[in-house]
C-alpha positions as CSV (number, residue, x, y, z in Angstrom):
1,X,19.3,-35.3,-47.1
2,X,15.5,-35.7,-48.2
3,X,13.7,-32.8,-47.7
4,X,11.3,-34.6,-45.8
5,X,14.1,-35.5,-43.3
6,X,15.3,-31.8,-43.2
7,X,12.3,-30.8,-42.4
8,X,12.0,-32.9,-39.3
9,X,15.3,-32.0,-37.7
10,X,14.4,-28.5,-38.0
11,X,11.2,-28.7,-36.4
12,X,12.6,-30.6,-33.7
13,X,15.8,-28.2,-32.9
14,X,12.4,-25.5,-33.1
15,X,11.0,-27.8,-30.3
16,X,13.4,-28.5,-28.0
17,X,14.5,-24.5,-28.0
18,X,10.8,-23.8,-27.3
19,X,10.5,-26.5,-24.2
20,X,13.8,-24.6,-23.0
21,X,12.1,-21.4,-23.2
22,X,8.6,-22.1,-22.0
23,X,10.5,-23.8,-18.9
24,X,12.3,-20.8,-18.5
25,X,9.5,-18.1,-18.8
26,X,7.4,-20.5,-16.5
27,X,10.1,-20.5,-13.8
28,X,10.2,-16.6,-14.0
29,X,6.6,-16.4,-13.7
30,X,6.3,-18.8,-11.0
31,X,9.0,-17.5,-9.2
32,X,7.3,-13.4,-9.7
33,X,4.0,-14.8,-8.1
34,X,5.5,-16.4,-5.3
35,X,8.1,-14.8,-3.9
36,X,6.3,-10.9,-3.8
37,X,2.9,-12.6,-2.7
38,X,0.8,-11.1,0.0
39,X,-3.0,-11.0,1.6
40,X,-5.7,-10.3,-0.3
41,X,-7.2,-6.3,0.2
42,X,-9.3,-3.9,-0.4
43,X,-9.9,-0.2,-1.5
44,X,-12.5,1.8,0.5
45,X,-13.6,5.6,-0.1
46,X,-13.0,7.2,3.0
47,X,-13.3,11.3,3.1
48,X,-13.1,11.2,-0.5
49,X,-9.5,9.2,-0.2
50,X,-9.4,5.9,-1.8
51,X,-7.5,3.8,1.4
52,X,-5.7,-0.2,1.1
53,X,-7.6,-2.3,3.6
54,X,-4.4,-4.4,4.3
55,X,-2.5,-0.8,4.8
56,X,-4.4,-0.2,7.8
57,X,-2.7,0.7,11.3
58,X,-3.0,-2.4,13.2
59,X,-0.6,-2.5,15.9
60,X,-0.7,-0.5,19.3
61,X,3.2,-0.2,20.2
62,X,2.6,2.3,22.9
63,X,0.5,4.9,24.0
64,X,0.1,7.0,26.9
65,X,-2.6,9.8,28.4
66,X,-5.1,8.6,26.0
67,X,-8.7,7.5,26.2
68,X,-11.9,6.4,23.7
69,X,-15.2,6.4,22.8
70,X,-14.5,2.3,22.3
71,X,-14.3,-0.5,24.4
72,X,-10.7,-0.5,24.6
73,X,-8.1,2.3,23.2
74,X,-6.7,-0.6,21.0
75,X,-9.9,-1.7,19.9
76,X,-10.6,1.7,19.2
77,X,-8.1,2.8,16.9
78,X,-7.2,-0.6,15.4
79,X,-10.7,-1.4,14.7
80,X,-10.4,0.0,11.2
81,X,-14.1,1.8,11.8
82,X,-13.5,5.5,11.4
83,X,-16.4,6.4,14.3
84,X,-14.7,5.0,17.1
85,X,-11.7,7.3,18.3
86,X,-8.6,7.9,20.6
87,X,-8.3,11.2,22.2
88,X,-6.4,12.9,25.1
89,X,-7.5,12.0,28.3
90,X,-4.7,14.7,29.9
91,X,-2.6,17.3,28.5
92,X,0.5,16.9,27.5
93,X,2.0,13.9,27.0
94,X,-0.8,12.4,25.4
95,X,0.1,10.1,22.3
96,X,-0.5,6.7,20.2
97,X,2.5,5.0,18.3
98,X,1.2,2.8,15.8
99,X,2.6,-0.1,13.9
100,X,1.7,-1.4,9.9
101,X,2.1,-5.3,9.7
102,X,2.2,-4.4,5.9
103,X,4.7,-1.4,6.0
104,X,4.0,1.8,4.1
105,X,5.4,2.2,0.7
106,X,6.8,6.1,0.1
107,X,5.8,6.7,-3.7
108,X,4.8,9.8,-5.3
109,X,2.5,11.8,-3.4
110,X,0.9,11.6,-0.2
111,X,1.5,8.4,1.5
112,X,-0.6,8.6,4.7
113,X,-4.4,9.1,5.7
114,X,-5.3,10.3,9.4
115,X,-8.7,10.4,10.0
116,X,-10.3,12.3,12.9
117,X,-13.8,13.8,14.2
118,X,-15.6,16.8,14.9
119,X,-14.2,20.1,14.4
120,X,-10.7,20.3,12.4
121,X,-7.8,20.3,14.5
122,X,-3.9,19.2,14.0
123,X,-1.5,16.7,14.8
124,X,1.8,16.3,15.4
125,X,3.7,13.0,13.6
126,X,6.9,11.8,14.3
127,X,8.8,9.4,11.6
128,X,12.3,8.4,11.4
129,X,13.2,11.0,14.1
130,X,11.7,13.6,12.7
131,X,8.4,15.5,14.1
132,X,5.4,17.9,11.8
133,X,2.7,19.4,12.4
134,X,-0.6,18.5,10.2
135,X,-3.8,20.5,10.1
136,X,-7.0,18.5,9.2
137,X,-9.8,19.8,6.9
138,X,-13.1,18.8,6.5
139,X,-14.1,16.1,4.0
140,X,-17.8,17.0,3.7
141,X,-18.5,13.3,4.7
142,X,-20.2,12.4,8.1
143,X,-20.6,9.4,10.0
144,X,-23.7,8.3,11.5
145,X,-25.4,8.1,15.4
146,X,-24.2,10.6,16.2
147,X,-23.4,12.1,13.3
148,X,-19.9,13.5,13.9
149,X,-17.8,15.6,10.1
150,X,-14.9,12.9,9.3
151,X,-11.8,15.4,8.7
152,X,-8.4,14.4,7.1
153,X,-5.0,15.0,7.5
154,X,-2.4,13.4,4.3
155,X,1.3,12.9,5.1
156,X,4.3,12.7,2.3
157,X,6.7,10.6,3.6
158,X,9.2,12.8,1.7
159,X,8.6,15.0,4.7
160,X,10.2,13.3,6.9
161,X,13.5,11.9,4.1
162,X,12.3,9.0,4.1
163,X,13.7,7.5,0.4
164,X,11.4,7.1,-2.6
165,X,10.9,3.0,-2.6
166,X,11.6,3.0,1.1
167,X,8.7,1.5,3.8
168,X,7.4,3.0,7.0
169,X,6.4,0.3,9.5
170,X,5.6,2.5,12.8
171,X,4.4,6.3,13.2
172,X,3.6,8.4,16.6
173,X,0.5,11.0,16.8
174,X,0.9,13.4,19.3
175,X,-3.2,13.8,20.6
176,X,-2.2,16.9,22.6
177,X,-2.0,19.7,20.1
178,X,-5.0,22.3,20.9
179,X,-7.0,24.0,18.3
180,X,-6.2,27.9,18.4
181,X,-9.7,28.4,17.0
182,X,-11.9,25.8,18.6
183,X,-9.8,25.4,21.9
184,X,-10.5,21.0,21.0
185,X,-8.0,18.2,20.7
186,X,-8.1,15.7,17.8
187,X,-10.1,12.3,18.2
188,X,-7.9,10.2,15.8
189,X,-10.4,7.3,14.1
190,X,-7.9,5.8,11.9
191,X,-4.7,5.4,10.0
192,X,-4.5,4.3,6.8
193,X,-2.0,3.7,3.5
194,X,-3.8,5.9,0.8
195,X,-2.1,3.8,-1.4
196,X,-1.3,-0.2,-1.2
197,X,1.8,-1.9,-1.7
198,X,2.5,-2.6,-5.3
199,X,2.7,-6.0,-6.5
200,X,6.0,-6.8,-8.1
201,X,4.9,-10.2,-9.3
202,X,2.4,-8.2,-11.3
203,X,5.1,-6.2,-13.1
204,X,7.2,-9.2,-13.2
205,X,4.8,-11.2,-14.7
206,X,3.7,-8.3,-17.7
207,X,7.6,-8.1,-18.4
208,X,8.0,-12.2,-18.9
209,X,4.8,-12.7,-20.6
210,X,6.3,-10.1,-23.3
211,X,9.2,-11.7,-23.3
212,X,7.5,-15.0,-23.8
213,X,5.1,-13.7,-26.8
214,X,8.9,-12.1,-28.4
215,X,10.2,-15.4,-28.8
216,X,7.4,-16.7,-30.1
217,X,7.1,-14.1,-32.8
218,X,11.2,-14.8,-33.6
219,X,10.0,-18.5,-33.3
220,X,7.6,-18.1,-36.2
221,X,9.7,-15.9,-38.0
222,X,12.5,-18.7,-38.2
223,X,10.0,-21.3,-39.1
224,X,8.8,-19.3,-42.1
225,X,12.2,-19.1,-43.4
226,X,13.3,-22.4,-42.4
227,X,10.5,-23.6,-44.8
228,X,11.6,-21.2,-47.1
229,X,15.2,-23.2,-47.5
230,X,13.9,-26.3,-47.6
């Protein structure tokens, strides 16, 4: 066989193994973006905690011996605008339970922003069953007319054993604890993920473009010796 020749049947086994792989990696890629895809978001500074805008509470499921300083108790706490609040209107009983249309993921760390006004006081969260208490602290931030401190309470989501890589799609705030020191009740302003979802197809997409540059490097590799024997 001419040498000529040889080199043409090599180059065009080299081909067809590239198409295979390039259809492949493409499929993978394709597949990573589209089937982990969700809305677009953003991060806001809040209190000095960076929150997901598409990790916002933003369902009322129930609440009960509640009022705001908003048009509507819904609007109020669904609004995503830390100034307008839900409070107790009576005492006990009073409460919110809240749903994410983008559940919660529980990674590392704190999981869960509550936002409230005024002087620091606590609430009391129920997940999965389980019910804790959470004092707020002052963030040093303000909001403005009137201006009102913004204070903070984080949740872990191991608090409540919920699993590492597990979601939390609903939560209930009791609004009825009283501050021993001030004699208040908190005015919740808003819920937040203090982390967003990750984005698989982002991973999945790092992990198949390295793949894809691998073979490329073998690719080259054989090429240089297939020249080599010719």
């Amino acid at each position: 066989m001419s040498t000529l020749k040889k080199l043409g049947q090599f180059f065009s086994e080299k081909a067809l193994r590239s198409l295979s792989t390039g259809i492949a990696v493409s499929s993978i890629m394709l597949l990573g973006l589209g089937a982990f895809s969700k809305p677009a978001s953003a991060v806001v500074l809040i209190g000095g905690i960076e929150v997901d805008t598409n990790a916002l509470a933003d369902i009322l499921l129930d609440s009960a011996n509640v009022t705001s300083n908003g048009n509507s108790v819904e609007s109020a706490i669904l609004d995503g605008n830390v100034a307008t609040t839900v409070f107790a209107s009576t005492t006990p009983g009073a409460y919110v339970k809240l749903g994410f249309s983008n559940p919660i993921l529980n990674s590392v760390g704190d999981d869960l922003a509550l936002f409230e006004l005024g002087l620091p006081d606590s609430f009391s969260v129920e997940i999965n069953g389980q019910t804790f208490d959470y004092e707020t602290y002052e963030t040093g931030d303000f909001t403005d007319n009137p201006v009102r401190s913004i204070n903070l309470a984080t949740l872990d989501f191991n608090d409540f054993g919920i699993a590492l890589g597990d979601y939390v799609s609903e939560i209930l705030i009791k609004l009825d604890n009283i501050s021993t020191n001030y004699g208040t009740t908190p005015a919740l302003g808003l819920v937040a993920g203090i982390r967003s979802v990750p984005e698989p197809s982002a991973m999945f997409g790092l992990l198949a473009t390295a793949g894809f540059l691998a073979c490329q490097r073998k690719q080259i590799k054989d090429v240089k010796e297939g020249m080599s024997l010719l």
